[in-house]
PALO-723621 format. One record per residue (C-alpha): x, y, z; residue in one letter. Coordinates in steps of 0.05 Angstrom, whole numbers, plus 32768, in hexadecimal, padded with zeros to 4 digits. Example, Ala and Ser with C-alpha at 12.3 -4.5 7.8 and 13.67 -1.06 7.14 Angstrom:
<recs>
80F6	7FA6	809C	a .
8111	7FEB	808F	s .
</recs>
This chain:
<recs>
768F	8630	7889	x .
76B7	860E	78B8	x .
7686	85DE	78CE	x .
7688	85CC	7880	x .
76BC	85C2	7880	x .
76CD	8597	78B7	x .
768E	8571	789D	x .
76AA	8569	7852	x .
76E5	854D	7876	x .
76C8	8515	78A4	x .
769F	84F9	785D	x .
76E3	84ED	783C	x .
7707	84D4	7873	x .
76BE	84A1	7874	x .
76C2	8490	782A	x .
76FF	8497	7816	x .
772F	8452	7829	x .
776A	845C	7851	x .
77AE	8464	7817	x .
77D4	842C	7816	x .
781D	8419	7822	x .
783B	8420	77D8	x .
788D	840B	77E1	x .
7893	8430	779A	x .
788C	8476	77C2	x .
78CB	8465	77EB	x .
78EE	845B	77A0	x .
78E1	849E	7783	x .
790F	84D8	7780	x .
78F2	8516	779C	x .
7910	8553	7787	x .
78F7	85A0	7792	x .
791E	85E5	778B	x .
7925	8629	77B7	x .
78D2	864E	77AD	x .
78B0	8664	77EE	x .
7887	8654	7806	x .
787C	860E	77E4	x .
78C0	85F1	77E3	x .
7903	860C	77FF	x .
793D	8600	782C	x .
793C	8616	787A	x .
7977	8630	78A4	x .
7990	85E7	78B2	x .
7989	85E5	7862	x .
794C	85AE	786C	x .
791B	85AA	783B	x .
78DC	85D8	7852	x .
7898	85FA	783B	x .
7856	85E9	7828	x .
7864	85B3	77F4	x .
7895	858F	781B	x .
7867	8595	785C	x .
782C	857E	7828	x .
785A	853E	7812	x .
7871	8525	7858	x .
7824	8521	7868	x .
7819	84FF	7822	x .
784D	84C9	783D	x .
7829	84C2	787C	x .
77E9	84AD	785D	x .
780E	847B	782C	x .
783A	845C	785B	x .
7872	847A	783D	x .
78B3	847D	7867	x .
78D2	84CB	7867	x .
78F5	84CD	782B	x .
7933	84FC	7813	x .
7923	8540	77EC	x .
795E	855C	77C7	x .
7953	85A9	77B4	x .
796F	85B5	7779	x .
7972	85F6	7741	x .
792A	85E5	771B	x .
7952	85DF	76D5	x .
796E	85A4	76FD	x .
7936	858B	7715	x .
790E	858F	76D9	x .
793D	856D	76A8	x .
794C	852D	76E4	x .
78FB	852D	76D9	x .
78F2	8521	768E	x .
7932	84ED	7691	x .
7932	84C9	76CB	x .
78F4	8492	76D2	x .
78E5	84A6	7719	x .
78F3	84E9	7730	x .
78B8	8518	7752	x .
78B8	8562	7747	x .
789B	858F	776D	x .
787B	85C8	7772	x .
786F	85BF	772C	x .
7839	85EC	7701	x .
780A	85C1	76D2	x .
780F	85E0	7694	x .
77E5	85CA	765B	x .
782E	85C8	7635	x .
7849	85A4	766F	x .
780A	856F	767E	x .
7818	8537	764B	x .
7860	853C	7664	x .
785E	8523	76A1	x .
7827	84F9	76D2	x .
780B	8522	770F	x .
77ED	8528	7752	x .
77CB	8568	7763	x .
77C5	8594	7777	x .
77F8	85B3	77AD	x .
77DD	8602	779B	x .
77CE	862C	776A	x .
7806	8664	774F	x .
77F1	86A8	772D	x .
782F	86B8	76FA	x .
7839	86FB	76EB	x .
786E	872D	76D3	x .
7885	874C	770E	x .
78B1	8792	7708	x .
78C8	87C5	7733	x .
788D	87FB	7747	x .
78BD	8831	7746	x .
78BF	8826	76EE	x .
787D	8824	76F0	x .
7877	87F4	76B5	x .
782B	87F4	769D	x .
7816	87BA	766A	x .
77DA	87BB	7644	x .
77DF	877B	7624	x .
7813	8747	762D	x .
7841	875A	75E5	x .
7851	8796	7605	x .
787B	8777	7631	x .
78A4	8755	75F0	x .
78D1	8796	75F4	x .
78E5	8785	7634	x .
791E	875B	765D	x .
7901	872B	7686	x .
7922	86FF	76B5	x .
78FE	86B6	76C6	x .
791C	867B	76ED	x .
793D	8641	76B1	x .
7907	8614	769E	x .
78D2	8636	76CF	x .
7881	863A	76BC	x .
789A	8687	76B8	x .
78C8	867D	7680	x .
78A9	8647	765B	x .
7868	8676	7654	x .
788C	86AC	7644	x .
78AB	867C	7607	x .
7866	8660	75FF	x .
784D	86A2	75EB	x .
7884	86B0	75B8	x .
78B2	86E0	75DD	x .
78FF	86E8	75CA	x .
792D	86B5	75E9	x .
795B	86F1	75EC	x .
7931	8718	7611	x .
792B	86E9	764D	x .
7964	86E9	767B	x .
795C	869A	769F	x .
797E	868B	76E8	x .
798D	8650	7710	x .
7957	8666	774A	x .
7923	869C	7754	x .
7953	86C5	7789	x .
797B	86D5	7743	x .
7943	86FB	771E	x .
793C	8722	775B	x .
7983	8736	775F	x .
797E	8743	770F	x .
793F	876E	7715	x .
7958	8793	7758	x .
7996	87B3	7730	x .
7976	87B7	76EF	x .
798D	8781	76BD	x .
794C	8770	76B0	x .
7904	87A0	76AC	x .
78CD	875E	76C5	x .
78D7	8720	76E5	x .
78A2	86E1	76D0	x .
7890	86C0	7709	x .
7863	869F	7741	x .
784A	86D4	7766	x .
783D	86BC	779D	x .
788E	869E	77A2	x .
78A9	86E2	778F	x .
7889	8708	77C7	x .
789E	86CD	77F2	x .
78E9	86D7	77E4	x .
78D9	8732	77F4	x .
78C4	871F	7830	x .
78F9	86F1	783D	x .
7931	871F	782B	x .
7910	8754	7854	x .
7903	8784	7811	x .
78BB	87B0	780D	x .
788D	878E	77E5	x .
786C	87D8	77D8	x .
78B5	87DB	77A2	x .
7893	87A7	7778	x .
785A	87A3	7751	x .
782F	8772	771A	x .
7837	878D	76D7	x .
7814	8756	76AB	x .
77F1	870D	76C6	x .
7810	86D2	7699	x .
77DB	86A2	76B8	x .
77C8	8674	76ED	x .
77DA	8633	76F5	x .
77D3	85F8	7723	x .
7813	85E3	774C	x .
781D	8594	775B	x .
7845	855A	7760	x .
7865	853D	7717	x .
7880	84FC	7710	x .
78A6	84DF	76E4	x .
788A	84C3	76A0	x .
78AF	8480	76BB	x .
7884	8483	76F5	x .
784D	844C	76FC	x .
7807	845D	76FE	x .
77F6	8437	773A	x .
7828	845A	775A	x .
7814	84A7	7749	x .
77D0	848F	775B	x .
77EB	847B	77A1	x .
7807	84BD	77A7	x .
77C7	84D9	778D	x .
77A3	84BD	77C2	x .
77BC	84CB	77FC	x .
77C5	8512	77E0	x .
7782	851F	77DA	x .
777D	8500	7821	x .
77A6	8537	783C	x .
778A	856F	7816	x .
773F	855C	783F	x .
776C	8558	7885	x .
776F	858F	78BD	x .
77B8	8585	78B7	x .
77B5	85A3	786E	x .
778C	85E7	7888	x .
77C6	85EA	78C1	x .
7803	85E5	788C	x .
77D9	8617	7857	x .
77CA	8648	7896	x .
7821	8642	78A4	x .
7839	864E	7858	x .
77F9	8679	783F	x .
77E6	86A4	7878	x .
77A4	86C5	7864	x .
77BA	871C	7859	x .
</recs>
């Protein structure tokens, strides 16, 4: 497999022409939000994670200098990304609500969103309107909320916060029953806080979805393309496999 591998990677590098220098890259606005492991904010408060990791190589192969990321709340993020003509947002799920939005380059990972509760409730769903009886807290403007909306739940039964950290806190004391959200992010931010991930378990899968890089609808095409390219550049490197193998440690 590795051999393959290695193989698959040596073609592209053959056929596929180097990325070049696009000045537009060094004009975008690049903006993420707090969710480990893809994009969040070290001790020195630097952006960090697999995303960010994934986008400083992406500049590399396009001759793009290092650029600023701000980390914002996502509501913040999100509504600077359908105003403003050329923000990036990122990690970003490609919803079939959310594709003719926006232009992409993908992908960065895949997320498995799920209603997460504590294990000690024991909350069992047999299909997904069950869970319209109960509170469910969900990051503003997250892929967690808006499928929850998407399938017709309550507005008044979703309890939104500023970042993901918030829903835990919510669901820890009680205020809310589930929590929508990536998966893999929530378990992230457990481990982080040093909590047993045995206290928390999947009651119901929402879906899975692809994560990537949106731009702007402002955004030229040439330059998403760019971007594009010397994504998928990445995504065949050794460097890629190294950055997956730091974030997404096989269990």
């Amino acid at each position: 497999m590795r051999s393959w591998i290695v193989t698959l990677s040596l073609l592209l590098t053959i056929i596929m022409p180097a990325a070049q220098a696009n000045p537009a890259l060094a004009q975008l606005h690049y903006l993420s939000e707090e969710y480990r492991p893809f994009n969040y904010s070290d001790e020195a408060g630097q952006p960090t994670g697999l995303a960010v990791e994934l986008l400083q190589q992406v500049w590399q192969q396009t001759q793009t200098p290092p650029q600023p990321v701000s980390i914002l709340p996502w509501a913040r993020g999100y509504y600077l990304l359908t105003q403003k003509p050329n923000v990036v947002l990122f990690a970003t799920a490609r919803t079939e609500a959310r594709d003719p939005l926006f232009k992409w380059a993908c992908p960065i990972g895949y997320a498995e969103i799920v209603l997460l509760g504590l294990a000690s409730r024991k909350l069992s769903l047999r299909r997904l309107e069950e869970a319209q009886q109960y509170t469910i807290g969900a990051v503003r403007a997250d892929v967690g909320e808006q499928l929850l909306l998407n399938h017709g739940f309550d507005e008044g039964k979703i309890m939104t916060a500023n970042r993901l950290a918030q829903t835990l806190k919510m669901l820890s004391s009680g205020r809310v029953d589930l929590v929508s959200t990536n998966k893999t992010t929530f378990m992230s931010l457990i481990a982080a806080q040093q909590l047993e991930p045995a206290d928390y378990q999947v009651a119901w899968t929402l879906s899975s979805e692809q994560f990537c890089f949106a731009f702007s609808q402002g955004v030229d095409d040439g330059t998403v393309k760019a971007f594009q390219d010397g994504l998928t550049r990445v995504l065949a490197s050794s460097e890629y496999q190294q950055i997956q193998r730091k974030y997404l440690p096989a269990p």
